[in-house]
N, C-alpha and C positions, 0 to 999 in steps of 0.2 A: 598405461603405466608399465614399466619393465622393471628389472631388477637394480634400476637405479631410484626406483621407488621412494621417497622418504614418509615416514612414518611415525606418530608419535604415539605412544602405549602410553597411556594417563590412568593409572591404579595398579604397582603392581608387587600385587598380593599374589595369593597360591594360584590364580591362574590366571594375573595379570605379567606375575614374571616368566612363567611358561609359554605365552604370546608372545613378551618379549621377546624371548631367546630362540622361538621358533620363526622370528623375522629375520632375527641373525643368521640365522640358519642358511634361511633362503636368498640372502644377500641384501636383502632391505635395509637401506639408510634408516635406522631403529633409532628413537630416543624414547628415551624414558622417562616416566616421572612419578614420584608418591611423596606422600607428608613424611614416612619411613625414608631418609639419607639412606639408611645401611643398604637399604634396595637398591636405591639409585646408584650410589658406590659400586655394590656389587656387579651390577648393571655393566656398569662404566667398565670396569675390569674383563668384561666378557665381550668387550669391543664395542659396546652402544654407547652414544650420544648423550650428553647428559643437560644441554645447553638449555636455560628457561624457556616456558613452552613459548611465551611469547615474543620474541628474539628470534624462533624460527619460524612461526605459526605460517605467515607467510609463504613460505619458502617448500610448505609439507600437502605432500598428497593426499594423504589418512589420516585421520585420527582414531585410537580401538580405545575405548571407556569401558575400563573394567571394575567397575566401580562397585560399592555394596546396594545402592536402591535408585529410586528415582529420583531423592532431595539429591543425593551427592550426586547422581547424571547432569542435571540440570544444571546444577555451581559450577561444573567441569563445565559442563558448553553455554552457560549464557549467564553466569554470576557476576561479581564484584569482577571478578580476574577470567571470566570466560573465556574460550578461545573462538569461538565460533565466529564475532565480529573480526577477528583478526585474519581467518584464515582466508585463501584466495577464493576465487569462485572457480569450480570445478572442483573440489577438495570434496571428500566423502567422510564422513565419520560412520563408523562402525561399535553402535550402544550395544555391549553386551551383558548388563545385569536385568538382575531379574525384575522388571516392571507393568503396571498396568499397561492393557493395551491400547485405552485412552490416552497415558502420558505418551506412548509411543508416538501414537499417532498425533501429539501436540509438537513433539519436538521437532517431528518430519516437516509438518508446517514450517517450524519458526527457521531451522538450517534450511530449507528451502527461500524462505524470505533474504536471507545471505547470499544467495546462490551457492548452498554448499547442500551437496545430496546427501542423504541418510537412509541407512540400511538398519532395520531391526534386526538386530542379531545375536540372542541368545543362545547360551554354548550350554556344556554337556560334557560331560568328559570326568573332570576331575583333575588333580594340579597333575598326576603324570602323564594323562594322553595331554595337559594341555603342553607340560614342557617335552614330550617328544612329538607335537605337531598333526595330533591325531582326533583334537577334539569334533564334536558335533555341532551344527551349528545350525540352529531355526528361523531361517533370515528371510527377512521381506523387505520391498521396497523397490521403487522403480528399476527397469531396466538402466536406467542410465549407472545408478547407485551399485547395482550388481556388477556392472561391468568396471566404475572404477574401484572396488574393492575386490575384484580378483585377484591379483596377484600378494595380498595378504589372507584371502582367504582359502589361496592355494598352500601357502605357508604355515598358516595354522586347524586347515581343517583335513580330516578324513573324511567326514561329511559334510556336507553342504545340503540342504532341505530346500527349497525354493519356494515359499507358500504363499506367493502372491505379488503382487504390483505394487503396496504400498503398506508401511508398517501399520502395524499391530497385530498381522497374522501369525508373524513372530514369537511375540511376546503372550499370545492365545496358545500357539502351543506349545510353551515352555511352561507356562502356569499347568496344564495337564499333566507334565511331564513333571512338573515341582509337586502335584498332589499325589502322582504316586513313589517318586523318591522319597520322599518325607513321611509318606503312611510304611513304606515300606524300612525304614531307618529304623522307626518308632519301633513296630513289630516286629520287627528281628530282637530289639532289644527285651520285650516282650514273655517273646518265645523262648531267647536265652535264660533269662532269669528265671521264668516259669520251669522250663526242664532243671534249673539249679534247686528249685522245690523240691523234685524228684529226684533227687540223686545222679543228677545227668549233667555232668563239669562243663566248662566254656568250652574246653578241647575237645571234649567228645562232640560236643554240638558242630562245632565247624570241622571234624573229621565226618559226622555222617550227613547234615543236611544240606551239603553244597552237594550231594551224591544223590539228594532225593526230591522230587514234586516241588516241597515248600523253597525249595532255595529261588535265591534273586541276585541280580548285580549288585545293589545294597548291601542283601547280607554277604556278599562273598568279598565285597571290598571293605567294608565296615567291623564287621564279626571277631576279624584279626585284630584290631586296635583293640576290643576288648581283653579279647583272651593274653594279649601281651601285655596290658595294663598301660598302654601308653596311645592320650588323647591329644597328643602333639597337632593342634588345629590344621587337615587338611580342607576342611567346611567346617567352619563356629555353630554351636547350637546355638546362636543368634540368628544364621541365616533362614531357619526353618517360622519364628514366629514374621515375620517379613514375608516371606514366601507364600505360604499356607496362608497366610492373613489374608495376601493379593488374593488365593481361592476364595477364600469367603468373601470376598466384598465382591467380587465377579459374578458369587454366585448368590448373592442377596439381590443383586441388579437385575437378574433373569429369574429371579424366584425359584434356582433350584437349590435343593437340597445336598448338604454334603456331609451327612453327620460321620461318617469315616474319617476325614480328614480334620473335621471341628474334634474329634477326640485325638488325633495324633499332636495336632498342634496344642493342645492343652497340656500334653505330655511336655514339651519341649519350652513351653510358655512355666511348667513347675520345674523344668533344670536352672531356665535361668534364673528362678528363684533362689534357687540353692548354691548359686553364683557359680554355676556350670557356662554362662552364657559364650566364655571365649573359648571353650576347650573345644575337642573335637566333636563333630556332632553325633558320634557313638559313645560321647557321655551322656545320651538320655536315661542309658542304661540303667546310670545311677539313678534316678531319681526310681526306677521300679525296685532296686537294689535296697535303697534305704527304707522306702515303705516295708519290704519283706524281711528288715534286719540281715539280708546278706555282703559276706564280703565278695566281690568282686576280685580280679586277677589283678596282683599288685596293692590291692587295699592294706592298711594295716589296723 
């Protein structure tokens, strides 16, 4: 594949439209598609393709599934309206949501039965490395899959992980990487509220502990949307009871223990209670905010 590449991006959300536009980028024949028009429109307007997926399915190299779990991966490639039967054989699909890594390794089977390769490939990043083309990326899958998904995963990644011959090593370790973003989301929100006990304001918090031991990527990316009082969804705190869940069923399967991450995800399992579930996912905050009677930045 060369930069005549064509390419369909199917989900694109905060870091399915920063895929998108980092294929445009790189000169990829891009199309687009989500249940959101305004996406697709938007899309359209920045020089992608907007044509129904099945009308080109044929005619496309890629396909990148940036989807929210493994039901909607699956409707994308083998549903009512899948595209996997349609597309050619040699065609690579590129799954990037966060899944078991049994379903991974189901789907590689069945796009293999098509003769269409598939890479596990869970990303990392967040919607800005994703839209300036910088995300991470924990992909497995044959040789053959790696190599026809190169020239989009030169487009959208700064890193590239290579963890094996055939998915699921992928999607193993993005769930480790998902238990400690999530425990680390949780407890920065934690921490913040706690020093708001003591006399120790949102701002002071992220003036001194991005400078000290306890800070993390989390908190230095996360921490801001609090103290500004705006949960404008770059990750939903819906993606964390999905995510973490995958840790625990993975880790009931092996008999290990996770009570870390079983307590963060309880956090985020009582936001979406309080119908936090679409906002940003440094609205868990709230839910330690209300228990303590505090107002938070922007509250009234």
């Amino acid at each position: 594949m060369t930069s005549s590449t064509r390419v369909a991006v199917i989900g694109l959300g905060a870091m399915g439209y920063g895929i998108a536009q980092s294929c445009l980028r790189a000169g990829l024949v891009t199309h687009g598609f989500d249940v959101a028009r305004d996406r697709v429109e938007s899309l359209r307007s920045e020089g992608g393709a907007t044509t129904p997926p099945h009308q080109v399915a044929s005619d496309l190299d890629a396909v990148v599934v940036v989807v929210l779990n493994a039901t909607q991966t699956e409707d994308v490639l083998f549903g009512d309206a899948g595209i996997v039967p349609f597309l050619s054989k040699g065609a690579v699909v590129l799954a990037c949501a966060t899944v078991p890594p049994d379903f991974a390794r189901e789907m590689e089977t069945r796009c293999n039965a098509h003769g269409v390769a598939y890479l596990d490939a869970p990303i990392s990043g967040g919607s800005v490395k994703s839209a300036a083309g910088q995300l991470s990326v924990m992909a497995s899958g044959s040789p053959d899959a790696f190599e026809k998904a190169a020239p989009i995963l030169a487009a959208i990644a700064e890193t590239v992980f290579p963890l094996g011959d055939a998915a699921g090593a992928g999607s193993a370790m993005k769930a480790v990487n998902q238990l400690l973003a999530g425990v680390h989301i949780a407890v920065m929100a934690e921490a913040m509220t706690f020093g708001m006990t003591q006399g120790v304001s949102p701002e002071t918090f992220m003036q001194v502990i991005p400078k000290c031991a306890g800070t993390s990527w989390m908190l230095e990316n996360r921490g801001p949307h609090i103290v500004n009082g705006d949960y404008t969804p770059h990750s939903q705190v819906n993606v964390w009871p999905k995510d973490l869940g995958i840790v625990q069923d993975m880790a009931r399967k092996t008999e290990f223990e996770a009570p870390i991450a079983a307590a963060a995800l309880a956090q985020y399992l009582a936001a979406a209670d309080l119908g936090l579930g679409t906002v940003d996912d440094a609205g868990v905050a709230k839910v330690y905010a209300t228990r303590a009677g505090l107002n938070l930045p922007g509250d009234t």
